[in-house]
N, CA, C and O atoms as a printed pandas DataFrame, in Angstrom:
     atom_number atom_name residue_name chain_id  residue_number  x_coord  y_coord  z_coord
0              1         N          UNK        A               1  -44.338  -22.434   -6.270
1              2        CA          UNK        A               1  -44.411  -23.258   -7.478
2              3         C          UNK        A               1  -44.756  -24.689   -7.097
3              4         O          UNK        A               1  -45.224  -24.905   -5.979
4              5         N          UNK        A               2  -44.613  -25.382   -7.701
5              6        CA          UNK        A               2  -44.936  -27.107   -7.667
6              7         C          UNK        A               2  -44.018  -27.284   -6.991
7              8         O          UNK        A               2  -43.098  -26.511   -6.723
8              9         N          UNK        A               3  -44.293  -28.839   -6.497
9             10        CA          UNK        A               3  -43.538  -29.705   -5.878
10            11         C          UNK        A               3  -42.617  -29.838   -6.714
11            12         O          UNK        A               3  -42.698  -29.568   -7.912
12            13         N          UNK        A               4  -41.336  -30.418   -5.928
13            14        CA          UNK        A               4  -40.131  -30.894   -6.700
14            15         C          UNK        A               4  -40.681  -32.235   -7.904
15            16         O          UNK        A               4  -40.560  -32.391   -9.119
16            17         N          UNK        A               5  -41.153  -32.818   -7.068
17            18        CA          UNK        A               5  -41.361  -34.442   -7.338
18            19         C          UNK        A               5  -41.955  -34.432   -8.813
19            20         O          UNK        A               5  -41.634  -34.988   -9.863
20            21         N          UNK        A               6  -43.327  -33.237   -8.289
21            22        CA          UNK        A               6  -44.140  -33.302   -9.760
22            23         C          UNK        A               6  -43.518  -32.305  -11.158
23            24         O          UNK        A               6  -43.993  -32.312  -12.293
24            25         N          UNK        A               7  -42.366  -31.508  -10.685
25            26        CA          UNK        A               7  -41.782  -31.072  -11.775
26            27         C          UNK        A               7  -40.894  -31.712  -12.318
27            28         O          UNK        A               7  -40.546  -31.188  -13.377
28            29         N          UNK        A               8  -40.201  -32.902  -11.989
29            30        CA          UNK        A               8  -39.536  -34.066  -12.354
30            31         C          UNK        A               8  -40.434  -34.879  -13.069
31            32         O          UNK        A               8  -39.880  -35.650  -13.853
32            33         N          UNK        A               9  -41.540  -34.923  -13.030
33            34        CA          UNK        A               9  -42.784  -35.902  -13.368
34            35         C          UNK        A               9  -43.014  -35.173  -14.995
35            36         O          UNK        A               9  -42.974  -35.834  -16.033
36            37         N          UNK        A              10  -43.243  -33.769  -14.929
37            38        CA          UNK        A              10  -43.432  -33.046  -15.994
38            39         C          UNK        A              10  -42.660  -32.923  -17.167
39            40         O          UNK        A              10  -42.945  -32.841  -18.362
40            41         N          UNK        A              11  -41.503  -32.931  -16.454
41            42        CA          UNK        A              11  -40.243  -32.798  -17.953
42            43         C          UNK        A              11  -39.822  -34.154  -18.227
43            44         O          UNK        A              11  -38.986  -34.196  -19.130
44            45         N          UNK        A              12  -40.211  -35.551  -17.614
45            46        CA          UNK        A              12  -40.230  -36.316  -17.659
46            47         C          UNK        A              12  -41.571  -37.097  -19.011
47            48         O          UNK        A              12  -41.578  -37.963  -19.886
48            49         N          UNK        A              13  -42.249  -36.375  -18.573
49            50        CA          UNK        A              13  -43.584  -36.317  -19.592
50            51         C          UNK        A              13  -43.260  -36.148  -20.906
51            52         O          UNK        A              13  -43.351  -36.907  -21.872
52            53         N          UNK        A              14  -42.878  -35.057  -20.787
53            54        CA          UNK        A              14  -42.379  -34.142  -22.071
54            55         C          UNK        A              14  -41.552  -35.136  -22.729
55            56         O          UNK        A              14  -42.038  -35.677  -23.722
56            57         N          UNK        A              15  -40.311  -35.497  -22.327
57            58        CA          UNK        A              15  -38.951  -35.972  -22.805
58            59         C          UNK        A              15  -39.773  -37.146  -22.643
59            60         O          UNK        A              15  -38.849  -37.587  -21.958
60            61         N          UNK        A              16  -40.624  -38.072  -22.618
61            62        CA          UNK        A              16  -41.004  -39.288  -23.206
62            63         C          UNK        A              16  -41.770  -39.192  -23.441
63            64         O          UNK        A              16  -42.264  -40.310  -23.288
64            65         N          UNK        A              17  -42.844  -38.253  -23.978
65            66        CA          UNK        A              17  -43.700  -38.361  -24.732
66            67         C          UNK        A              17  -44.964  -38.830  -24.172
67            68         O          UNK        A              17  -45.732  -39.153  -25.078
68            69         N          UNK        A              18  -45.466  -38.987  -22.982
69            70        CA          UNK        A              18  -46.471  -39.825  -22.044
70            71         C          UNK        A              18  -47.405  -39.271  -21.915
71            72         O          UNK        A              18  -47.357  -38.041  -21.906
72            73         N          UNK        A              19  -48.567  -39.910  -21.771
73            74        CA          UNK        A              19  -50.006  -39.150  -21.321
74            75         C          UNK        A              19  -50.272  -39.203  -20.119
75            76         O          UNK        A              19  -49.846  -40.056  -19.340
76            77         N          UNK        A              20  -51.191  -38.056  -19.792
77            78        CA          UNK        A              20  -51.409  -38.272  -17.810
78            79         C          UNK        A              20  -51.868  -39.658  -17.360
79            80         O          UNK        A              20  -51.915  -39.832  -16.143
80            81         N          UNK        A              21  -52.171  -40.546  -18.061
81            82        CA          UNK        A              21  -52.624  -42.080  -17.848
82            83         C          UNK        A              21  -51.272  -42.652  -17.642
83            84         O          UNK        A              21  -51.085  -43.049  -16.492
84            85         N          UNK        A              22  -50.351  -42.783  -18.408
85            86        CA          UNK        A              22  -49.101  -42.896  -18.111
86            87         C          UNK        A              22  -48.161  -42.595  -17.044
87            88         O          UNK        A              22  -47.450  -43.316  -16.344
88            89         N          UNK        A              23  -48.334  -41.421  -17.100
89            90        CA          UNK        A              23  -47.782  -40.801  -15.725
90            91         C          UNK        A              23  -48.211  -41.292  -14.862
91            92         O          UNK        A              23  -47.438  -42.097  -14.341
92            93         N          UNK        A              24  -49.887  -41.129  -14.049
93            94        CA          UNK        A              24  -50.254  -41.297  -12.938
94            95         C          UNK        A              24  -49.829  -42.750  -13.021
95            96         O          UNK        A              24  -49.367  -43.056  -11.922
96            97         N          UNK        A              25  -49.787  -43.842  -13.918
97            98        CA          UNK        A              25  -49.690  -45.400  -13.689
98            99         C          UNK        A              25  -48.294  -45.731  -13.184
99           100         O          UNK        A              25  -48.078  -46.645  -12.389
100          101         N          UNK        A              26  -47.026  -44.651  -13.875
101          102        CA          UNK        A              26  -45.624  -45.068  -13.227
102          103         C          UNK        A              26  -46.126  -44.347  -11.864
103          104         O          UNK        A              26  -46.267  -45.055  -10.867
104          105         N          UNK        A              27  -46.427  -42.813  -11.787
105          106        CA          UNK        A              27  -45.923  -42.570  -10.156
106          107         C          UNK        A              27  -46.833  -43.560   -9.207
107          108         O          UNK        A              27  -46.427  -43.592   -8.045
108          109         N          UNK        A              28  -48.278  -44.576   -9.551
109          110        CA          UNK        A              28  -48.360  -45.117   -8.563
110          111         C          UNK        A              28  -47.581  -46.699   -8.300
111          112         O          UNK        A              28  -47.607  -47.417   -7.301
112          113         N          UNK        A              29  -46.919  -46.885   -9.590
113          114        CA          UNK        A              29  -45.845  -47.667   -9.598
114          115         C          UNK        A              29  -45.096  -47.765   -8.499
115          116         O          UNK        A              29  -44.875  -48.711   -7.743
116          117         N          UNK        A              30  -44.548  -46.074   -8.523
117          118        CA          UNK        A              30  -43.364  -45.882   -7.396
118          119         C          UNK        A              30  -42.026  -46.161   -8.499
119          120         O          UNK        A              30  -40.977  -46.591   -8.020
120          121         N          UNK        A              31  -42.128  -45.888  -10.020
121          122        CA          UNK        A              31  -40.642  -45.728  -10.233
122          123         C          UNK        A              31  -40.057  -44.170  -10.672
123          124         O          UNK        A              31  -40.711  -43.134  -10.553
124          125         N          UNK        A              32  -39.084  -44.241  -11.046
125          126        CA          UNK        A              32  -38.349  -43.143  -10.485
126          127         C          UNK        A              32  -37.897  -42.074  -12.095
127          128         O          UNK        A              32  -37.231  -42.414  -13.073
128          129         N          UNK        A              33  -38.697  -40.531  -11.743
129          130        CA          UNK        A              33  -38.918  -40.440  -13.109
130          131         C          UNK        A              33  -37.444  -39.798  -13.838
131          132         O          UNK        A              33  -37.439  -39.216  -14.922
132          133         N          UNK        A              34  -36.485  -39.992  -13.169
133          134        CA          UNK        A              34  -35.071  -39.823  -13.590
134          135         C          UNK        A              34  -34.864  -40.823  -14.470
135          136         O          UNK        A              34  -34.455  -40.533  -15.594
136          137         N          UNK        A              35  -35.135  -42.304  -14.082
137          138        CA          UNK        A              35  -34.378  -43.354  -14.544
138          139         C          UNK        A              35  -35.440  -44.037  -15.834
139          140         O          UNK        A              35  -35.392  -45.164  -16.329
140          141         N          UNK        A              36  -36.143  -43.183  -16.063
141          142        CA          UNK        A              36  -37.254  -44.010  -17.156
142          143         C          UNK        A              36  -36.370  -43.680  -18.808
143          144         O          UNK        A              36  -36.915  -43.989  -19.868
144          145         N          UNK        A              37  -35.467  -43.255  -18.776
145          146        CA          UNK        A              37  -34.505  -43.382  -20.148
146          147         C          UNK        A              37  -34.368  -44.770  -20.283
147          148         O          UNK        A              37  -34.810  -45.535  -21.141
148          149         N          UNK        A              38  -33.302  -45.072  -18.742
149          150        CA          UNK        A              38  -33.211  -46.324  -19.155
150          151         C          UNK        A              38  -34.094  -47.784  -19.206
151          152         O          UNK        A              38  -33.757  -48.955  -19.382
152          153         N          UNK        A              39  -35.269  -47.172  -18.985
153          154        CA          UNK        A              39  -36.494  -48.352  -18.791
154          155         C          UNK        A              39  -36.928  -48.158  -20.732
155          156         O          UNK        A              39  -37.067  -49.178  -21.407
156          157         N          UNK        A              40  -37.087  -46.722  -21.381
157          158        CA          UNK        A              40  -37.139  -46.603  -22.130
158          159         C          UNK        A              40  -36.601  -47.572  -23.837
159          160         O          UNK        A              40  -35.488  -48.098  -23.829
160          161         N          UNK        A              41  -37.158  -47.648  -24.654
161          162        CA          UNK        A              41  -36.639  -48.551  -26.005
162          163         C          UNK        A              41  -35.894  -47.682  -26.875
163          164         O          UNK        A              41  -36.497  -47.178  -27.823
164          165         N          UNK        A              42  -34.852  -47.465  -26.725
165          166        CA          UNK        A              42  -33.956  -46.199  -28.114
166          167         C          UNK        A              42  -34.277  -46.840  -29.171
167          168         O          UNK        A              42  -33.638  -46.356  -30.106
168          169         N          UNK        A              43  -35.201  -48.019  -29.652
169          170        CA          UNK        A              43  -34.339  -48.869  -30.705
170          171         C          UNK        A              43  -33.050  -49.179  -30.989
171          172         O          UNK        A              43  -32.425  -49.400  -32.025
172          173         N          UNK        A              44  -32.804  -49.147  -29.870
173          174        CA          UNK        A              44  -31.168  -50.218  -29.937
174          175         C          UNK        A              44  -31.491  -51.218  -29.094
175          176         O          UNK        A              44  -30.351  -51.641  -28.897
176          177         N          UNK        A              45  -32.264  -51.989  -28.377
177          178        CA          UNK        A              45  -32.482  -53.071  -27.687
178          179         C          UNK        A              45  -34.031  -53.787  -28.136
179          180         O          UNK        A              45  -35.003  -53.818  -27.381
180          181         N          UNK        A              46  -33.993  -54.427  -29.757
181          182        CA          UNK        A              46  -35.301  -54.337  -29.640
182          183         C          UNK        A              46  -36.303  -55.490  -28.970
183          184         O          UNK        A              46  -37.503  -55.436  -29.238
184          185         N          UNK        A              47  -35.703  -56.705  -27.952
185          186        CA          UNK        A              47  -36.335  -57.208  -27.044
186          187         C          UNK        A              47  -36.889  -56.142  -25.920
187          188         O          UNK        A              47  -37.824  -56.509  -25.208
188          189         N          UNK        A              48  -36.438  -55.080  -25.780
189          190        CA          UNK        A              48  -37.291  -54.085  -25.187
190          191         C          UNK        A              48  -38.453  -53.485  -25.489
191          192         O          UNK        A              48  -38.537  -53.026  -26.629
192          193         N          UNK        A              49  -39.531  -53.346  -24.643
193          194        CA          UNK        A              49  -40.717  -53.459  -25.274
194          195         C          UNK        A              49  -40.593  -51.573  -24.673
195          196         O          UNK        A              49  -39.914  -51.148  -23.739
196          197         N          UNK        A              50  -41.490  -50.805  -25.592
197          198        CA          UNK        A              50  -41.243  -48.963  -25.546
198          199         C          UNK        A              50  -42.597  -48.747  -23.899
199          200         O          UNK        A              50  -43.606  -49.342  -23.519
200          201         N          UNK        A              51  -41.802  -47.603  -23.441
201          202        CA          UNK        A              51  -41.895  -47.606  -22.310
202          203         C          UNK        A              51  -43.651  -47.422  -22.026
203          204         O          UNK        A              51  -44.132  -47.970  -21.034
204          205         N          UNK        A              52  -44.506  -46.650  -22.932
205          206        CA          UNK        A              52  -45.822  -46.668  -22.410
206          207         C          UNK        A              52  -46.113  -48.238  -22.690
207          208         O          UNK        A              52  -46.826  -48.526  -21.728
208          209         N          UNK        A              53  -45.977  -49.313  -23.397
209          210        CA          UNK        A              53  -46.442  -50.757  -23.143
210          211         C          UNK        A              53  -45.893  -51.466  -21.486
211          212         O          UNK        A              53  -46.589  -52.002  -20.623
212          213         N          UNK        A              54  -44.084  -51.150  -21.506
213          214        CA          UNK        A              54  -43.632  -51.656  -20.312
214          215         C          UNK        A              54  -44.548  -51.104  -19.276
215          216         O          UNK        A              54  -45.068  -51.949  -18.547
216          217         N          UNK        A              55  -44.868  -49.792  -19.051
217          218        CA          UNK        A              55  -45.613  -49.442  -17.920
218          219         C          UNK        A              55  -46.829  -49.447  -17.758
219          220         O          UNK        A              55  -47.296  -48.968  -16.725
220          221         N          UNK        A              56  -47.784  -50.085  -18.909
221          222        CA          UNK        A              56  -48.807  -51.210  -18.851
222          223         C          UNK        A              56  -48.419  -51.937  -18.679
223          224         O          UNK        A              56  -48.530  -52.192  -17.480
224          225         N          UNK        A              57  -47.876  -52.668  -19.213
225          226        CA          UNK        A              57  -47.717  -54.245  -18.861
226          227         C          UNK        A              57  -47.300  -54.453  -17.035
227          228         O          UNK        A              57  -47.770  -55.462  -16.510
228          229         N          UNK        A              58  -46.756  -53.851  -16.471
229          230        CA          UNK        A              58  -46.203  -53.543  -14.584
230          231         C          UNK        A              58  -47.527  -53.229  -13.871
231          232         O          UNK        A              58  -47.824  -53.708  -12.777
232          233         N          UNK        A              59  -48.373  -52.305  -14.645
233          234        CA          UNK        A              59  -49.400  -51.680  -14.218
234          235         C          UNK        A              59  -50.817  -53.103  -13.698
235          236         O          UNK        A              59  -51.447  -53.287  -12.657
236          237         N          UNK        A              60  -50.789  -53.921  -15.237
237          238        CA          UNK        A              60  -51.577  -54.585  -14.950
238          239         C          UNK        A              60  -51.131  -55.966  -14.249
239          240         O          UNK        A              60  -51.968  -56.718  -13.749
240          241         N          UNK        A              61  -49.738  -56.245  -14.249
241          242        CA          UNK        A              61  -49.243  -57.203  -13.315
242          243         C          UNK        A              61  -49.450  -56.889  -11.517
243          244         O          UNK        A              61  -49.974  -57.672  -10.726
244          245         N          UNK        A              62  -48.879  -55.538  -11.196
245          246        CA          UNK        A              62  -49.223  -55.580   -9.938
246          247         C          UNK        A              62  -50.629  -54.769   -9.751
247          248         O          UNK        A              62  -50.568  -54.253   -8.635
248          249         N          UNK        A              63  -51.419  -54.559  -10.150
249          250        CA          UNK        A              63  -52.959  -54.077   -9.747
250          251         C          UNK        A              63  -53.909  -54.682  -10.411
251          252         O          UNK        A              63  -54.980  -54.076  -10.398
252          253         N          UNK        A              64  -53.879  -55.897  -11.120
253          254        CA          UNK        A              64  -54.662  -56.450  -11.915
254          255         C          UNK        A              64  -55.796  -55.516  -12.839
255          256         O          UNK        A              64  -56.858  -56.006  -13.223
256          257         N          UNK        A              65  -55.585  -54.779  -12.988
257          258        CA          UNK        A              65  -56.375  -54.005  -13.882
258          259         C          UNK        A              65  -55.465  -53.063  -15.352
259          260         O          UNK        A              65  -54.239  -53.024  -15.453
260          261         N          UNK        A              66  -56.363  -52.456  -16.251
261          262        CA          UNK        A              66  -55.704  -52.160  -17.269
262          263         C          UNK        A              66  -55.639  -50.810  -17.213
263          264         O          UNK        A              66  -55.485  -50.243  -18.295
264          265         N          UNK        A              67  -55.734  -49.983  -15.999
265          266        CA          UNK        A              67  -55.402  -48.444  -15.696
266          267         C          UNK        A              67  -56.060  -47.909  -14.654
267          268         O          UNK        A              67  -57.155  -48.423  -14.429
268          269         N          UNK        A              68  -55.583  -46.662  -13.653
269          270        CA          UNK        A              68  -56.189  -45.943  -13.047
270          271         C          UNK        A              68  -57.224  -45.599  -13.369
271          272         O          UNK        A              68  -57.231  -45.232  -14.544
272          273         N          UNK        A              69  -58.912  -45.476  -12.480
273          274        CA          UNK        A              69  -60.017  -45.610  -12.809
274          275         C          UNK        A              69  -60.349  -44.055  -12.970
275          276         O          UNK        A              69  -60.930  -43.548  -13.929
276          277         N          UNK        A              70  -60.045  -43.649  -12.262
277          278        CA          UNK        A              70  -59.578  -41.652  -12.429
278          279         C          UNK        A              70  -58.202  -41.031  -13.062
279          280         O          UNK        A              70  -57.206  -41.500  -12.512
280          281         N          UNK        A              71  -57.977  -40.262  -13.898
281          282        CA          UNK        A              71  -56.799  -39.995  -14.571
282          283         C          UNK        A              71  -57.102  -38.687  -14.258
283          284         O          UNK        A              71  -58.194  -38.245  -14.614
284          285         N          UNK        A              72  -56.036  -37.733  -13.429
285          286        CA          UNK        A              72  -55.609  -37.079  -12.990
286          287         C          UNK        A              72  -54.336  -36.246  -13.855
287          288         O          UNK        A              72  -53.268  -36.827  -13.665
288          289         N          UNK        A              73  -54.193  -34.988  -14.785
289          290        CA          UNK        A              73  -53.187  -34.525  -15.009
290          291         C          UNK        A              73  -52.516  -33.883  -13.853
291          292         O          UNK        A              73  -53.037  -33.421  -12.838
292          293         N          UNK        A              74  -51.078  -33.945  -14.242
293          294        CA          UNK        A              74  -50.209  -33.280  -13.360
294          295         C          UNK        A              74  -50.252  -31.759  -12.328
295          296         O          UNK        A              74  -49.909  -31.456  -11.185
296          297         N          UNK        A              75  -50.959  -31.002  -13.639
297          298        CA          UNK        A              75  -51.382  -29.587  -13.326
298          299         C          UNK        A              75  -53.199  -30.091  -12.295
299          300         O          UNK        A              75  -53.684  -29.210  -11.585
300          301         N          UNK        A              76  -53.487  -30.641  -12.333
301          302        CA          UNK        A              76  -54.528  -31.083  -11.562
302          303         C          UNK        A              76  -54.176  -31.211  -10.272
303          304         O          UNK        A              76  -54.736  -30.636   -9.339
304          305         N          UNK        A              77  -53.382  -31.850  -10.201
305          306        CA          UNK        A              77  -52.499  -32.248   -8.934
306          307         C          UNK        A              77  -51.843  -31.289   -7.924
307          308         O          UNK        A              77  -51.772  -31.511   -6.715
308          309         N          UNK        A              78  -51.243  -29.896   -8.730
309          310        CA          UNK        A              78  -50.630  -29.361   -8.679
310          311         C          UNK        A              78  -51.794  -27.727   -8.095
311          312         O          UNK        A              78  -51.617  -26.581   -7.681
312          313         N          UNK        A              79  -52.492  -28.294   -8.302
313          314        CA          UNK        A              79  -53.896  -27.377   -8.532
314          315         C          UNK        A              79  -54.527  -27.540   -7.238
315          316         O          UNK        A              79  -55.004  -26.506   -6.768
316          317         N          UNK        A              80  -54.628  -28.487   -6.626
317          318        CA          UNK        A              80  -55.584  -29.372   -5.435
318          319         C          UNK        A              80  -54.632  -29.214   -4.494
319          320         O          UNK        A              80  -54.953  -28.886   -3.351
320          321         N          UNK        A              81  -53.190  -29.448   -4.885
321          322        CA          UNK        A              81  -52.085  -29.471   -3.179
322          323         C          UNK        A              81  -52.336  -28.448   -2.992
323          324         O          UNK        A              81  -52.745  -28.257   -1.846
324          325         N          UNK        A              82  -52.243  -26.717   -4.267
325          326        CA          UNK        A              82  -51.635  -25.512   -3.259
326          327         C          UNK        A              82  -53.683  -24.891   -2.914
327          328         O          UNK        A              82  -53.979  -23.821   -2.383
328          329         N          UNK        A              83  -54.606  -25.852   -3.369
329          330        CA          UNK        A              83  -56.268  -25.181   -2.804
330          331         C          UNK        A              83  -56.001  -25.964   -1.426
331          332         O          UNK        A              83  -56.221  -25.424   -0.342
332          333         N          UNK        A              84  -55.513  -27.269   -1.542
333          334        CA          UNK        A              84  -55.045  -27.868    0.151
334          335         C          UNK        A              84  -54.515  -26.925    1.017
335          336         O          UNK        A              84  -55.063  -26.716    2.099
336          337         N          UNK        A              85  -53.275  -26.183    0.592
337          338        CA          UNK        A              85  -52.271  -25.766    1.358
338          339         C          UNK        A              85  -52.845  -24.446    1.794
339          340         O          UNK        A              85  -52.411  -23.913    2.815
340          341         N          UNK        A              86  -53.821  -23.877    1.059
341          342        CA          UNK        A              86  -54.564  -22.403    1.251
342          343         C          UNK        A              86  -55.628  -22.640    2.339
343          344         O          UNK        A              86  -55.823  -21.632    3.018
344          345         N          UNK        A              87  -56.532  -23.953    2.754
345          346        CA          UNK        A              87  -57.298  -23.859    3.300
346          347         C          UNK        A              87  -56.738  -24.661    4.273
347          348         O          UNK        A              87  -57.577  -25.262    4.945
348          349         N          UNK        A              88  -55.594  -24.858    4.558
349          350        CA          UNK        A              88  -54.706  -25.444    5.474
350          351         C          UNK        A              88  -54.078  -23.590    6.451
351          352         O          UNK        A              88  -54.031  -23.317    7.650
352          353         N          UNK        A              89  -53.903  -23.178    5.839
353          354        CA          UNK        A              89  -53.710  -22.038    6.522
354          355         C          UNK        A              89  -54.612  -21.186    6.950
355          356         O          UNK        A              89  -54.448  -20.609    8.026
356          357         N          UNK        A              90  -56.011  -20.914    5.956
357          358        CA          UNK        A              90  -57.142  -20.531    6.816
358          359         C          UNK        A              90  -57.238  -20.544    7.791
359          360         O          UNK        A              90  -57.302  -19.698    8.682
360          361         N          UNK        A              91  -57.283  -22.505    7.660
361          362        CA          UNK        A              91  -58.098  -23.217    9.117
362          363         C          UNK        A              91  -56.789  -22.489   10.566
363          364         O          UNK        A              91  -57.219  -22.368   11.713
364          365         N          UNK        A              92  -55.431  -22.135   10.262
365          366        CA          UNK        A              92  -54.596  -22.160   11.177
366          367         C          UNK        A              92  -55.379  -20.596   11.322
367          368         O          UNK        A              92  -56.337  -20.497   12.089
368          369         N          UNK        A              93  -55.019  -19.700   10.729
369          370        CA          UNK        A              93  -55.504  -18.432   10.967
370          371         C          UNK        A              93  -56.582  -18.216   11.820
371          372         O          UNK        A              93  -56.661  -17.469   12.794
372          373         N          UNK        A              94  -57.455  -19.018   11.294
373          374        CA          UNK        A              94  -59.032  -19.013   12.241
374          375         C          UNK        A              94  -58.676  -19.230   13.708
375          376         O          UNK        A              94  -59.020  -18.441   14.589
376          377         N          UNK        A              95  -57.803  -20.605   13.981
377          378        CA          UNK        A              95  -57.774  -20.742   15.099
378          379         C          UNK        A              95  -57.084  -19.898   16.213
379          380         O          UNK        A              95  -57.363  -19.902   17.411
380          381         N          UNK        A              96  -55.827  -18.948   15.371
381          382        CA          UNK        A              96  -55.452  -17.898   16.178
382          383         C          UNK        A              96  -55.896  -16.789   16.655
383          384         O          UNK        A              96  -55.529  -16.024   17.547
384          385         N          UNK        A              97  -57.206  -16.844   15.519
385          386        CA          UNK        A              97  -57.979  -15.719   15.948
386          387         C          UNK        A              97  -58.581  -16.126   17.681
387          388         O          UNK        A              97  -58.476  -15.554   18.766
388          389         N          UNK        A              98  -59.093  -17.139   17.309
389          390        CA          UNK        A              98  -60.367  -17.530   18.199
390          391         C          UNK        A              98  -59.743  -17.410   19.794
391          392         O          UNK        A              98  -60.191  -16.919   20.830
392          393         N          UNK        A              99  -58.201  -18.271   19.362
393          394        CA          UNK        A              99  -57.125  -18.539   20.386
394          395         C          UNK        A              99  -57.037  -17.000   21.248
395          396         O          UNK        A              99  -57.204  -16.824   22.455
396          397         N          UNK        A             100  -56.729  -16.016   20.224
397          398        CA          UNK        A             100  -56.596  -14.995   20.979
398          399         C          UNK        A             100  -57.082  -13.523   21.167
399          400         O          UNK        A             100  -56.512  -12.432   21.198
400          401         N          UNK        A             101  -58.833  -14.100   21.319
401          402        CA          UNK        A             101  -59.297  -13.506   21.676
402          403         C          UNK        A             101  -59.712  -14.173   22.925
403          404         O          UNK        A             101  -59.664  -15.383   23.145
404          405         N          UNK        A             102  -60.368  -12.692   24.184
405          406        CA          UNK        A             102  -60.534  -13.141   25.306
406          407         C          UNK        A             102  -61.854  -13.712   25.546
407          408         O          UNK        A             102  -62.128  -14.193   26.645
């Protein structure tokens, strides 16, 4: 199945409502997709600005730009590690062959 990381990322999605633009902009943030409730606006704090603006607004403070230039969904991601991880074992297979023959 998926990574841990990116199935935390997913139900994280879900339960705030975010688009893969969103997503990919917190995880290259680096924040943590447990704690985005409380980054989140319940409307009970309304100097809190709701979390897809906060994570523009971070986005374009530390990368000077107004989004990732490629937007990548999760299942994309998820899609490319395990075609990685398949031709990661090929390549090992191949070499045992080669290894052990005389």
């Amino acid at each position: 199945m998926a990574d841990k990381k990116l199935e935390k990322w997913i139900i994280a999605r879900k339960k705030h409502k975010l688009s893969d633009k969103h997503v990919q902009m917190a995880r290259e943030l680096g924040l943590n997709p447990d704690k985005l409730g409380k980054i989140d606006n319940h409307k009970q704090e309304p100097w809190k600005a709701p979390l897809k603006e906060f994570i523009e607004e971070i986005y374009f403070k530390r990368f000077n730009k107004s989004g990732p230039e490629f937007v990548r969904s999760l299942e994309q991601i998820i899609l490319a590690q395990l075609e990685k991880k398949k031709e990661k074992k090929l390549r090992k297979l191949e070499r045992r062959d080669v290894s052990s023959q005389p």
